[in-house]
N, C-alpha and C positions, 0 to 999 in steps of 0.2 A: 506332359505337353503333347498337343495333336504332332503329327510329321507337318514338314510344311506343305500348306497350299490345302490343309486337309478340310476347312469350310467349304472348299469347292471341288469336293471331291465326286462324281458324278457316278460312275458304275454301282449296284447295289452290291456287287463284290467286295469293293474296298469301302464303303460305308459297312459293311455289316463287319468286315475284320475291323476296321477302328474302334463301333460298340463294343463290341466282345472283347478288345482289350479293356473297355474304359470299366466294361461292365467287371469283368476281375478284380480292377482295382478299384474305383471307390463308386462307381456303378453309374450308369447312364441311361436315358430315356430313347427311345425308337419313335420316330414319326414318319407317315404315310401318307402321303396324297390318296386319296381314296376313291376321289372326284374333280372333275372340270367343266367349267361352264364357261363357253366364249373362247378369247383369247386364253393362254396360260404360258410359261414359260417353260416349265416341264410338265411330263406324261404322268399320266396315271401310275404308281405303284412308286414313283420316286422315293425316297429317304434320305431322310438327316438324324443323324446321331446327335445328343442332345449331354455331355457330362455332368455329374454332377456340381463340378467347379467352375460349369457354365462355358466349356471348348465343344466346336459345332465342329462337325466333317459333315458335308453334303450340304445342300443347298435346296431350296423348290420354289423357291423365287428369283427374281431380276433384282429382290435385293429391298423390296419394297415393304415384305411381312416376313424376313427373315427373323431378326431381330427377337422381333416376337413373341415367334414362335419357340424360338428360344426361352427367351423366359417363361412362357405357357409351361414349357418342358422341364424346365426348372422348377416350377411351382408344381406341377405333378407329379415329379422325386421325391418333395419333401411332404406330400400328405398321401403317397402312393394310390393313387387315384388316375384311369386313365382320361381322355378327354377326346370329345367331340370337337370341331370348330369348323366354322365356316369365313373364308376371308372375303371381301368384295360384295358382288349383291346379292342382296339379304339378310346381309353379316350385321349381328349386334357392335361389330368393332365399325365403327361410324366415322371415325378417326381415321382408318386405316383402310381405305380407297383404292380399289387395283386401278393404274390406270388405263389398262387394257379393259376398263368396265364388265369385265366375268365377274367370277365366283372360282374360288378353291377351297373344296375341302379336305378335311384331314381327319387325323388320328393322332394320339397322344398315347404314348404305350409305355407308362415308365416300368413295368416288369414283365418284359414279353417271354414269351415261353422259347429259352435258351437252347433247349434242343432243337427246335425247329427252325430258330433263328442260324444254329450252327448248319445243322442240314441243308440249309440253302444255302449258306455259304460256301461250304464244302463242293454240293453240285457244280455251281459256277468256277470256283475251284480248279472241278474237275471236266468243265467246258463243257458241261452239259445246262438245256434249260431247268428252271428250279420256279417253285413257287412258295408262296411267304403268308402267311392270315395272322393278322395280330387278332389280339383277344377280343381286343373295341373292337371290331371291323365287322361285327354283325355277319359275318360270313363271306365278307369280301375278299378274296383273294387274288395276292400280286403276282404274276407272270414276268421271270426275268430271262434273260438271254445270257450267253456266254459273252466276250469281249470280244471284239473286233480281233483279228489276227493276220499279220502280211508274211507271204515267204515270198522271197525273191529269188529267181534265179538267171545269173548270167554276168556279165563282165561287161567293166567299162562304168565312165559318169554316170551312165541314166540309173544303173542298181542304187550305190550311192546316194543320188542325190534324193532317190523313193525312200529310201531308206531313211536317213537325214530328217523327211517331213513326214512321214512315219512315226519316226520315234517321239519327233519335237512334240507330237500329237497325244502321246502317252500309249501308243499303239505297236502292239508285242510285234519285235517283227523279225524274222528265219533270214539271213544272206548265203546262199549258195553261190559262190564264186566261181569262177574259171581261171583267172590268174592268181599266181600267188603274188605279184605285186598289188591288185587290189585287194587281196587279204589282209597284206600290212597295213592297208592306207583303211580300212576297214576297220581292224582293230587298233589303231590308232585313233580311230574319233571314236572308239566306245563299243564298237561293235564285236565283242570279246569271242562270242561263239559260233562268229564267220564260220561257213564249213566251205571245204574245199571240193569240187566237183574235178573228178580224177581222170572217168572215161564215161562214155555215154550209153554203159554196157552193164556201168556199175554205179548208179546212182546212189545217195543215201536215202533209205527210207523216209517214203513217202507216210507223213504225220496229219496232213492234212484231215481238219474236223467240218462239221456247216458252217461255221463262222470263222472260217480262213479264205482270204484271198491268195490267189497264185496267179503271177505275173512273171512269164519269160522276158527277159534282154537279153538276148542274144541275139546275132545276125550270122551265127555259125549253123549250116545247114545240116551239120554232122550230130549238132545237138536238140535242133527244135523237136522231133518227130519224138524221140524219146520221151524228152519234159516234158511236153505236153499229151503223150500217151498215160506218160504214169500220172499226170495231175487226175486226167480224165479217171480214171483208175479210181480215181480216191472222192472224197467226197464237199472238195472248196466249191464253195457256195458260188464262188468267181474265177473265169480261167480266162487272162488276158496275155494277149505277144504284143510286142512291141513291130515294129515294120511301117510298109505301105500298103495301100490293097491289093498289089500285085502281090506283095510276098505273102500275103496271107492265103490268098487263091492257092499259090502254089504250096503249100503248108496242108491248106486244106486238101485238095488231093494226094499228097505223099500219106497223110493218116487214113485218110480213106483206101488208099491202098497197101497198108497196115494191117486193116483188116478193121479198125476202129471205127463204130457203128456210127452212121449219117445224124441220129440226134444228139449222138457226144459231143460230134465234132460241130455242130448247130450252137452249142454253148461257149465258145472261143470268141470273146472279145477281142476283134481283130481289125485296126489298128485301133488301139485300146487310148484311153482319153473323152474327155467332154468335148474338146477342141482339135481336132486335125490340123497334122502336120507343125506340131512344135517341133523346133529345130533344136532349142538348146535345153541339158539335163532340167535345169530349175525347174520350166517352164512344164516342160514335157511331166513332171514329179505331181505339179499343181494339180493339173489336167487329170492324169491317171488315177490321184488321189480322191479328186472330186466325183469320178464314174465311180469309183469302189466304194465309197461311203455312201453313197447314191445305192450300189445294190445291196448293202450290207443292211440300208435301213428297209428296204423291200426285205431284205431274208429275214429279218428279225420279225416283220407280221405275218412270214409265212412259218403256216401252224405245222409241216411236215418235212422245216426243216433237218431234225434230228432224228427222224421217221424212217426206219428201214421198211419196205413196202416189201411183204413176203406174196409172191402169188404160187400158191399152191394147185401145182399143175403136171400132177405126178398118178392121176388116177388110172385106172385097169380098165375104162369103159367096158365093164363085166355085162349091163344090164345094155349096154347100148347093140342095137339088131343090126347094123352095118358098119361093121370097121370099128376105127377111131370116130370117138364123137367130139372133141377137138380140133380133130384136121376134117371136119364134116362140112359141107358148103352153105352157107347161110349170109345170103345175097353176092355171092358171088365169089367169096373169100372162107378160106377155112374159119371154123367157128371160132377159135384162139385168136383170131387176127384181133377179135373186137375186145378182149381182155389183155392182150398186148400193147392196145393203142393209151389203155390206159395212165393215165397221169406224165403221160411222154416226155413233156416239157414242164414237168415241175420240179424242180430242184429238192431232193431227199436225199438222207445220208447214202442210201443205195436202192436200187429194184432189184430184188430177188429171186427167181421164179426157181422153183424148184418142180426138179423132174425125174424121171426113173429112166431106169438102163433099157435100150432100146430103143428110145423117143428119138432121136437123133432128130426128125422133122419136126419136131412140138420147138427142142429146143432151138432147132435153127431159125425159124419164126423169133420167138423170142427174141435171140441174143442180137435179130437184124432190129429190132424196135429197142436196143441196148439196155435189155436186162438182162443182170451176172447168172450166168445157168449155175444152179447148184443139185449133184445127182444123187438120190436118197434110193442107194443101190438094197435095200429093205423094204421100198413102196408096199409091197404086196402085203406087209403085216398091219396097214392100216392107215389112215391117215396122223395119227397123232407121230406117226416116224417123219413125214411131210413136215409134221409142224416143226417137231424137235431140229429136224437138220436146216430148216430157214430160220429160227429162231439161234440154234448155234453158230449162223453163217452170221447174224446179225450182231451177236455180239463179238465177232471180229473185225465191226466195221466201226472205226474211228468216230465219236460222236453219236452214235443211237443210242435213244434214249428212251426209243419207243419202238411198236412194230405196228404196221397196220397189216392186217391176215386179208387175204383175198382169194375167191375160189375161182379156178379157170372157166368153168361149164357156168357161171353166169353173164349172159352175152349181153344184159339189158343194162349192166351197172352206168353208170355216170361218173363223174369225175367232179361233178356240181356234188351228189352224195358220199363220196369220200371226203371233200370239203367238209363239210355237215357235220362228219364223223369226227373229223380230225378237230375241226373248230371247239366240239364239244367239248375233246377230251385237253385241250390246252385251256382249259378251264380250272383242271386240278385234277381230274380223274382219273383213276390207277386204271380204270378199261372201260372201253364203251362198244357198243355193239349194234347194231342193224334190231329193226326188232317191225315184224309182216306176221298180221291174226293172229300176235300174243304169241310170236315165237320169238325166239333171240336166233340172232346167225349171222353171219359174215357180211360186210362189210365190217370188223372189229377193230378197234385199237387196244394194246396194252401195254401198259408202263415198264421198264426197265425191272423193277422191285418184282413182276410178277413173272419173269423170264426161265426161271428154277422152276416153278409151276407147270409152266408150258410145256417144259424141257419134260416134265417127269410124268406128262399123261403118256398112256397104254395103248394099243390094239383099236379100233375105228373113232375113240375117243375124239372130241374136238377141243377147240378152245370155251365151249360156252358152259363146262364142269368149272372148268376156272373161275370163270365169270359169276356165276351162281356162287361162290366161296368168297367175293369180295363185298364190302359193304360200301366204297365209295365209288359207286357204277353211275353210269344214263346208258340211256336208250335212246335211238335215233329210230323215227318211223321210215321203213322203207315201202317205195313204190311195189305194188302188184309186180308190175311188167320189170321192175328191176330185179325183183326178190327171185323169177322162175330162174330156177336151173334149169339144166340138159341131161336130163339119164338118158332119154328113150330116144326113139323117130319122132313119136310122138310129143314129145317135148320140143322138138325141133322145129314140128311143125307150127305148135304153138308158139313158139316164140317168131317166127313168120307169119302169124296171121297178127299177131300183135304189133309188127312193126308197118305191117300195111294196112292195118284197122284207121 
């Protein structure tokens, strides 16, 4: 028997654990939205589990061509044959009329390839994004996201009551408390693994992934600067306090003078809510609930969510004829400032810049545009020590699932072609790369699977040896005036005549 509610079951997480049981035991069919025309009620990549005793988990309709589709899937088990279909317009089912007047199509998959079905499950799992190709799918491949996540922290109704509609929503959710009276009242409605917040010196580790929300309630001044230093720290897609805009002002200048960088603190949902100034828990729960689902559905189409963004910017400017060619003045501003300004305000699991001993100004720059300086006290043996130490920084960051590689010395890059880049590779691709007069180079992405690889090149080595060793690549076309790097004066000066041409 399905668990209950399991027809309407919605994450492809728990639809693909439902198949995988049903498929053990007397075996069940997989279905995909594959396509949408017009109105639809669910996304692209959706799924329903289809058994063979005819019990559905998942849903891809309002309820209109469920049924159905169920029996399509049915009929598909017993002659093992996958299936095409189209419902609504155009569809030979004549009978069976979206009223929304689109079109959905789909797939019928009654023996999908079990590994890969587990694989994905597994990723989401393990809160990472995952992607899915059934065998009908001509090539089409599904893009899923991890689940929604809340941690709370702080005392009083307002945790509580977020929590409460949180849960009631199917929506995993962390209670850091401040009293031990609302722990019992906590664990008492269900909430079993309440933690207890002791001192503000000694937080519990911060777990937070891209698809976690954090949200302070508190009104203790002794606590807010902490929590929400170490949220910032970490990588929730959402950092909300609770207050008024006065106490948020004042919040925001006690971190700023913390030392906690101007665009960190630029991300603090402050006073947090669709609605200002609810007075009572419920209300207030509603409100905060509806801005977090609100950015969680933003985070889930942003492609660099799970993307630690390495910038490697650790070189010996060997070949450059004055100084540092980094802190070199190009309109105005040292030449880093314009590989710093990079992706500023884009929410990633982290920005990494990595740098060598002695930089002390490279990194100061840096860590003021709030990326985590990481020091590859080896620089001098090559770049591939660069890669290794932002690549092993990365995979201590909660939720990466990818890396995008980025070099300091080019001052022309965009943010519009890191988009490009990224877009690409949340297509399915284990790496993608920049590619000016049939070269490959940096601006790169690379998948999690290929991190050992990276980790293992040599002496001036890059990542584009890697790349040339995998078989499911693209290549993004890069601009002329983006692709120049900086070695020389001369380069410098090219890149200034380029920017006033």
């Amino acid at each position: 028997m399905p668990p209950p509610n399991a027809r309407y079951l919605e994450h492809a997480e728990d639809v693909l654990s439902q198949f995988l049981a049903w498929h053990a035991s007397d075996g069940a069919a997989l279905v995909m939205i594959t396509g949408t025309h017009g109105g639809a009620v669910r996304d692209v990549g959706a799924l329903m589990a289809v058994s063979a005793t005819g019990a559905v988990a998942g849903y891809i309709s309002g309820g209109c061509i469920d049924a159905d589709v169920a029996l399509q899937a049915m009929r598909a088990l017993e002659i093992g044959q996958s299936r095409s279909l189209r419902y609504g317009a155009g569809s030979p089912f004549t009978d069976l009329p979206l009223p929304c007047g689109g079109a959905i199509d789909l797939i019928i998959d009654p023996a999908p390839d079990i590994a890969a079905v587990t694989a994905c499950r597994e990723r989401l799992q393990a809160r990472k994004p995952a992607h899915l190709c059934l065998s009908a799918a001509n090539g089409f491949k599904a893009r899923y996201t991890p689940k929604l996540r809340l941690r709370i922290a702080g005392r009083g109704a307002d945790c509580l009551a977020l929590a409460r509609l949180a849960s009631a929503s199917g929506i995993e959710t962390v209670l850091q408390l401040r009293d031990g009276e609302d722990i019992s009242h906590a664990r008492q409605e269900g909430f079993e693994d309440a933690e207890a917040l002791d001192t503000p010196s000694a937080l519990p580790a911060n777990c937070d992934d891209p698809f976690t929300a954090f949200v302070l309630m508190f009104h203790d001044t002794d606590w807010e600067v902490p929590l929400l230093q170490q949220a910032l720290d970490g990588a929730a897609f959402y950092v909300g306090a609770v207050g008024s805009a006065r106490t948020h002002q004042r919040r925001t200048q006690q971190l700023l003078a913390s030392g906690v960088a101007q665009p960190a603190v630029n991300r603090i949902r402050g006073p947090i809510g669709l609605i200002g100034s609810m007075r009572d828990a419920s209300m207030l729960a509603v409100s905060a609930m509806a801005e977090i689902v609100e950015a969680y559905h933003i985070q889930k189409s942003n492609v660099l969510a799970s993307t630690a963004v390495i910038l490697l910017a650790a070189g010996q400017s060997t070949r450059f004829e004055n100084g540092d060619k980094l802190l070199a003045d190009l309109d105005g501003a040292p030449l880093l400032e314009r590989s710093a300004r990079l992706l500023q305000t884009v929410p990633c699991a982290a920005r990494i810049a990595v740098t060598a001993p002695g930089q002390a100004e490279r990194a100061s720059i840096l860590a003021r545009h709030g990326w985590t300086i990481v020091e590859n006290p080896v620089a001098k043996d090559g770049q591939s020590t660069s890669l290794r130490t932002g690549v092993e920084a990365a995979r201590q960051t909660v939720g990466a699932a990818s890396v995008m590689i980025l070099l300091a010395d080019m001052p022309g890059l965009s943010d519009a072609h890191l988009f490009e880049v990224a877009t690409r590779h949340a297509e399915g691709y284990s790496a993608v790369m920049s590619e000016a007069d049939g070269i490959f180079l940096p601006p790169a992405m690379f998948s999690d699977e290929t991190f050992d690889a990276l980790c293992g090149l040599t002496g001036d080595t890059g990542a584009k040896s890697v790349f040339a060793k995998l078989s499911d690549t693209a290549a993004i076309a890069l601009r002329a005036e983006e692709a120049r790097d900086v070695d020389t004066l001369a380069d410098l000066m090219a890149s200034l005549e380029t920017r006033y041409a």
